[in-house]
GUPA-111754 format. One record per residue: x, y, z of N, C-alpha, C in turn; residue in three letters. Coordinates in pm, 1 decimal. Layout:
% GUPA-111754
      nxx      nyy      nzz     caxx     cayy     cazz      cxx      cyy      czz code
        X        Y        Z        X        Y        Z        X        Y        Z  ALA
...
END
This chain:
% GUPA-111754
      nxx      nyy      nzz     caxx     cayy     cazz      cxx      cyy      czz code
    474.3    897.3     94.0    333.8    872.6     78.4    261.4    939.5    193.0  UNK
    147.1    933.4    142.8    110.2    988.8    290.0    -34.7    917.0    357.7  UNK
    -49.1    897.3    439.5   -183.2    815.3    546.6   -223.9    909.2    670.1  UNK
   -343.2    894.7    592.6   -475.6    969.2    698.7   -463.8    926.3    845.5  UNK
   -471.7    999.3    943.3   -407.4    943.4   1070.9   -500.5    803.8   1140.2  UNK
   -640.1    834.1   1033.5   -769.0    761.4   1122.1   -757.3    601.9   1017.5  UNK
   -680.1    576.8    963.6   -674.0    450.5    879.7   -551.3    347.0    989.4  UNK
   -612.8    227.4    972.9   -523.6    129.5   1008.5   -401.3    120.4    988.2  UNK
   -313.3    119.4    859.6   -201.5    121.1    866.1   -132.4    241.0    909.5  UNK
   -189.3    344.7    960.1    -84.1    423.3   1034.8    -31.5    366.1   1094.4  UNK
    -70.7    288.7   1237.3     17.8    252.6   1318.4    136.3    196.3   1286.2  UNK
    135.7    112.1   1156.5    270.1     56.9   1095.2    384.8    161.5   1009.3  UNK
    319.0    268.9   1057.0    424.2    302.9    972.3    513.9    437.8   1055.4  UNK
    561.2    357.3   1159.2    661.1    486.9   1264.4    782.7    419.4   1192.7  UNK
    901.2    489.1   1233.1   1027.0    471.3   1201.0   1048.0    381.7   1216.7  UNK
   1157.4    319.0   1129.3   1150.2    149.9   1146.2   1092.7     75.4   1097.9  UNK
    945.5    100.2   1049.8    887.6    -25.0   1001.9    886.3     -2.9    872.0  UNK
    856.9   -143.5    842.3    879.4   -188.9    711.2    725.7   -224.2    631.5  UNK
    713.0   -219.4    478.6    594.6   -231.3    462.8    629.5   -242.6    275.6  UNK
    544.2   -330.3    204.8    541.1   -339.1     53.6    451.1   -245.8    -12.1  UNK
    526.2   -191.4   -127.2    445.0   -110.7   -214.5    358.4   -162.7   -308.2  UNK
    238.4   -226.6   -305.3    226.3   -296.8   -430.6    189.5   -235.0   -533.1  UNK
    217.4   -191.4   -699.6    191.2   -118.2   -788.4     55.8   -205.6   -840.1  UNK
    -28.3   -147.8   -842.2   -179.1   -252.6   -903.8   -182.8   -200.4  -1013.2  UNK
   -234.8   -361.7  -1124.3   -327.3   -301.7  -1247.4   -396.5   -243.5  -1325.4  UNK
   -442.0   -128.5  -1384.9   -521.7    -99.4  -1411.1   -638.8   -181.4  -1458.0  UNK
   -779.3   -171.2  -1444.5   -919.8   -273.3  -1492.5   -899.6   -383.2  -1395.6  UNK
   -801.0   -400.6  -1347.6   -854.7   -516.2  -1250.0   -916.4   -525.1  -1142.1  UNK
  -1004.0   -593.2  -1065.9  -1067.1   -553.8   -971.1  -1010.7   -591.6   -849.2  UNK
   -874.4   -607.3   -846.1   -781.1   -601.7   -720.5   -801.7   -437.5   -627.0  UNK
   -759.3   -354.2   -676.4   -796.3   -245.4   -631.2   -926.8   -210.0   -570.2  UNK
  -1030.8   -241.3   -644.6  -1130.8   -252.1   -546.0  -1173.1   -273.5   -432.5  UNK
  -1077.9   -470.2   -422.7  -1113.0   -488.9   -271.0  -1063.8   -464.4   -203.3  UNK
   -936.2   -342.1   -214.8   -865.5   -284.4    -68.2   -959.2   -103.8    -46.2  UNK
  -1068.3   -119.1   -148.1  -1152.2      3.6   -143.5  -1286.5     31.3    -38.8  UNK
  -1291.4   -160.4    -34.8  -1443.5   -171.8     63.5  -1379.3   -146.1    174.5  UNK
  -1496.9   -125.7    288.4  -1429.4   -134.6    439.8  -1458.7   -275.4    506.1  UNK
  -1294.3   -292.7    612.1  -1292.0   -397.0    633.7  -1305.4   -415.2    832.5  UNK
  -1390.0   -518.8    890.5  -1388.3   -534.3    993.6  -1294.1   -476.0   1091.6  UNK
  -1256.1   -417.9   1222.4  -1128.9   -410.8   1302.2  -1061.0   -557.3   1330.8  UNK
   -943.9   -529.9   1287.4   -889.9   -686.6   1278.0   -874.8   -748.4   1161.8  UNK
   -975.2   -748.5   1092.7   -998.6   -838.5    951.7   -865.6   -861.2    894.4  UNK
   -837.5   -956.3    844.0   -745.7   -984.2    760.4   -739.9   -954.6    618.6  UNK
   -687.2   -820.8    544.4   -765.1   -756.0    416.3   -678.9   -821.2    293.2  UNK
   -601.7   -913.6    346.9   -490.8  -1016.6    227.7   -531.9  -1189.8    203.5  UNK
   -658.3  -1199.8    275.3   -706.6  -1392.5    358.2   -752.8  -1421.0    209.6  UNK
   -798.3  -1358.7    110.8   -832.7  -1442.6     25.9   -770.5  -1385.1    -91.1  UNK
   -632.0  -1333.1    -91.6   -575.3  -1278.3   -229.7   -433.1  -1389.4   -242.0  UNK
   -410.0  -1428.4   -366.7   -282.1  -1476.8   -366.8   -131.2  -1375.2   -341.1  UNK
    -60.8  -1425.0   -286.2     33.5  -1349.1   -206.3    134.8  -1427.2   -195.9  UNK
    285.2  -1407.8   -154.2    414.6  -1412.7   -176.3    479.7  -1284.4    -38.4  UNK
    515.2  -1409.3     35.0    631.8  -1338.1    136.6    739.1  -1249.3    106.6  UNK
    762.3  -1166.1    120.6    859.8  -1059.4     54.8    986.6  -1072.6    141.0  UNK
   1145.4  -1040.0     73.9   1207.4  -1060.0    185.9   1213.8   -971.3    314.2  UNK
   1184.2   -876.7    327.1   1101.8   -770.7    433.2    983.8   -817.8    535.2  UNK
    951.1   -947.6    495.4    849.8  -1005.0    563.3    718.0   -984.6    555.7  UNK
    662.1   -885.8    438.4    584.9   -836.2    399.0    512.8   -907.3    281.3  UNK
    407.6   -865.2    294.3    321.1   -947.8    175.7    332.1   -882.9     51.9  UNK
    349.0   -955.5    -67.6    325.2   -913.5   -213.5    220.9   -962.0   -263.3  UNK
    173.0   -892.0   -331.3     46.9   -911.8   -406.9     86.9  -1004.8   -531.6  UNK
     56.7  -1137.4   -563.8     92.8  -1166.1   -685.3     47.5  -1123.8   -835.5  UNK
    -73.5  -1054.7   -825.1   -147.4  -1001.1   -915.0    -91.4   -869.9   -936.9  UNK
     -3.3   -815.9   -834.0      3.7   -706.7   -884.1    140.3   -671.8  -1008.6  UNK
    142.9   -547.4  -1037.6    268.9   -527.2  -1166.3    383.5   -540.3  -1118.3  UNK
    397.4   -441.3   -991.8    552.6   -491.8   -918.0    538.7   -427.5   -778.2  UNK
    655.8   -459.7   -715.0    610.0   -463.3   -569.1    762.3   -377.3   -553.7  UNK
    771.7   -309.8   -430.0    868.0   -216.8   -390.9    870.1   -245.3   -214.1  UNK
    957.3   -277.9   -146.7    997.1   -350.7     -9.1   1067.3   -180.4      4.7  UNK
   1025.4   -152.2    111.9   1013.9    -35.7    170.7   1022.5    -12.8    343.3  UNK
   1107.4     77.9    355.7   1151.1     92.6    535.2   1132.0    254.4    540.3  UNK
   1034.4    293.2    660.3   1007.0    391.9    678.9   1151.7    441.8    744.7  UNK
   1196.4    578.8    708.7   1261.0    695.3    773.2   1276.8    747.6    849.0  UNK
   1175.3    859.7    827.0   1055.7    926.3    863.9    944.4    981.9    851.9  UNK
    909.0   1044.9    938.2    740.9   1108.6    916.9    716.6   1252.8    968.3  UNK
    612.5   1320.9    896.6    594.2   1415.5    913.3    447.6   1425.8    953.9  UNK
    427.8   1501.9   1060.7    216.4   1581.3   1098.1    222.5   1626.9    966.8  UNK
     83.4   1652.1    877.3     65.9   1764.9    785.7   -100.6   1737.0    783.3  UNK
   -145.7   1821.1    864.7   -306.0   1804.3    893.6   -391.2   1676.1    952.5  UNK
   -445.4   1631.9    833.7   -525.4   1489.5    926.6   -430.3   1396.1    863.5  UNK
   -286.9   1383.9    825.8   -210.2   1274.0    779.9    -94.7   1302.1    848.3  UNK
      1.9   1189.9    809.0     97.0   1148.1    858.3    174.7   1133.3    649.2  UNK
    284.2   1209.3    609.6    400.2   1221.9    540.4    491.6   1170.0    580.7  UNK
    501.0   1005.1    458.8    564.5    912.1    517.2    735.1    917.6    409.9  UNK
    814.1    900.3    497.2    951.9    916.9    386.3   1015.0    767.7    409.6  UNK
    998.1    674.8    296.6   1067.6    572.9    308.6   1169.6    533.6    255.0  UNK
   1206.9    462.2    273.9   1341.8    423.9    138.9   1344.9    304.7     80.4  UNK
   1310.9    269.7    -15.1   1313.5    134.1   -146.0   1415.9     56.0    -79.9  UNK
   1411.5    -53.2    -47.6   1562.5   -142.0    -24.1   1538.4   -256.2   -122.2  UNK
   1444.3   -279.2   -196.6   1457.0   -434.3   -293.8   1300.4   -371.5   -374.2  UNK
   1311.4   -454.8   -514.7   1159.4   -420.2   -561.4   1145.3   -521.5   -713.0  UNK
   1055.8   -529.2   -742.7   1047.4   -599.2   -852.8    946.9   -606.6   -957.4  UNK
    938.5   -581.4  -1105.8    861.0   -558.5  -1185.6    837.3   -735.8  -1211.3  UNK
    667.8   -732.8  -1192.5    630.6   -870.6  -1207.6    570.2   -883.5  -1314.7  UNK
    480.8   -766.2  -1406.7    413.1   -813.0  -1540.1    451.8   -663.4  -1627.8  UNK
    522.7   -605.6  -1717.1    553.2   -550.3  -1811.7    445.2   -543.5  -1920.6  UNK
    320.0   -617.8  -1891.1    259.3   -569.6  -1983.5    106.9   -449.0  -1951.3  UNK
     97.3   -466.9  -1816.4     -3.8   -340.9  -1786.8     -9.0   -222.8  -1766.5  UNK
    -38.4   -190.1  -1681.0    -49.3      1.8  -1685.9    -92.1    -21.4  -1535.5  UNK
    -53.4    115.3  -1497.7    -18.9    149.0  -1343.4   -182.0    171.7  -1327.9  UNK
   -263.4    153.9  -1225.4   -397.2    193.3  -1167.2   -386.1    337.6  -1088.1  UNK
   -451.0    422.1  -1135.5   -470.9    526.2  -1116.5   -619.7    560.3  -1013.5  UNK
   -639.2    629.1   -948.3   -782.3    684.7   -902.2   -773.7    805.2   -836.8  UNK
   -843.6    871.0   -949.6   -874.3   1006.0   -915.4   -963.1    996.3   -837.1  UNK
   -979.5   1158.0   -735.0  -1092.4   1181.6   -704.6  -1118.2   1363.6   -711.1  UNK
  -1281.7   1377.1   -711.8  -1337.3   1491.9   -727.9  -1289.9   1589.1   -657.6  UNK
  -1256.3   1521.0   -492.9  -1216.8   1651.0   -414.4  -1142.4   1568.6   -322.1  UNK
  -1069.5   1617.1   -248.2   -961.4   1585.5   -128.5  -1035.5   1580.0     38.7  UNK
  -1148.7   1616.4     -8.0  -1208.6   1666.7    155.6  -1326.7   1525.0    204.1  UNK
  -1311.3   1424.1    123.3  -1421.1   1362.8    187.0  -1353.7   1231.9     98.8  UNK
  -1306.6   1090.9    134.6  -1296.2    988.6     76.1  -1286.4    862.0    149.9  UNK
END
């Protein structure tokens, strides 16, 4: 995956750390609220239902399925960080939605 160097979860993600994939819904407005911006600090999970992962990581319960994930490594590639992790546990939670997608117009401004 890859993360913009100027976003919060970079810092979590050097070698070693661990972190959940959550696959979101399509139409639901879960996705949204990890779209607004959130305080420094803020807690961006305080009002979503959630499930401890065995990774220690939060799962989204709303979401389709979740993937428990340990970074590798990483690569510079401009203003991001190319993250190589490896799946160690994961789980399909609803079989009946569709993966959330979001395009955008251009790569240079989001």
């Amino acid at each position: 995956m890859a993360v913009a160097r100027d976003r919060a979860m970079e810092s979590m993600t050097h070698i070693g750390d661990r972190f959940v994939l959550n696959i979101l819904d399509e139409g639901k407005q879960l996705r949204k609220h990890f779209m607004k911006k959130f305080a420094p600090g803020e807690d961006r999970f305080a009002s979503l239902s959630t499930t401890e992962a065995s990774n220690g990581c939060l799962i989204l319960n709303d979401a389709l399925a979740y993937l428990e994930c340990e970074v590798k490594n990483r690569m510079e590639c401009g203003d991001h960080w190319v993250i190589y992790a490896q799946v160690q546990n994961g789980k399909l939670l609803n079989n009946e939605g569709v993966t959330a997608v979001h395009y955008r117009k251009t790569g240079t401004f989001y």
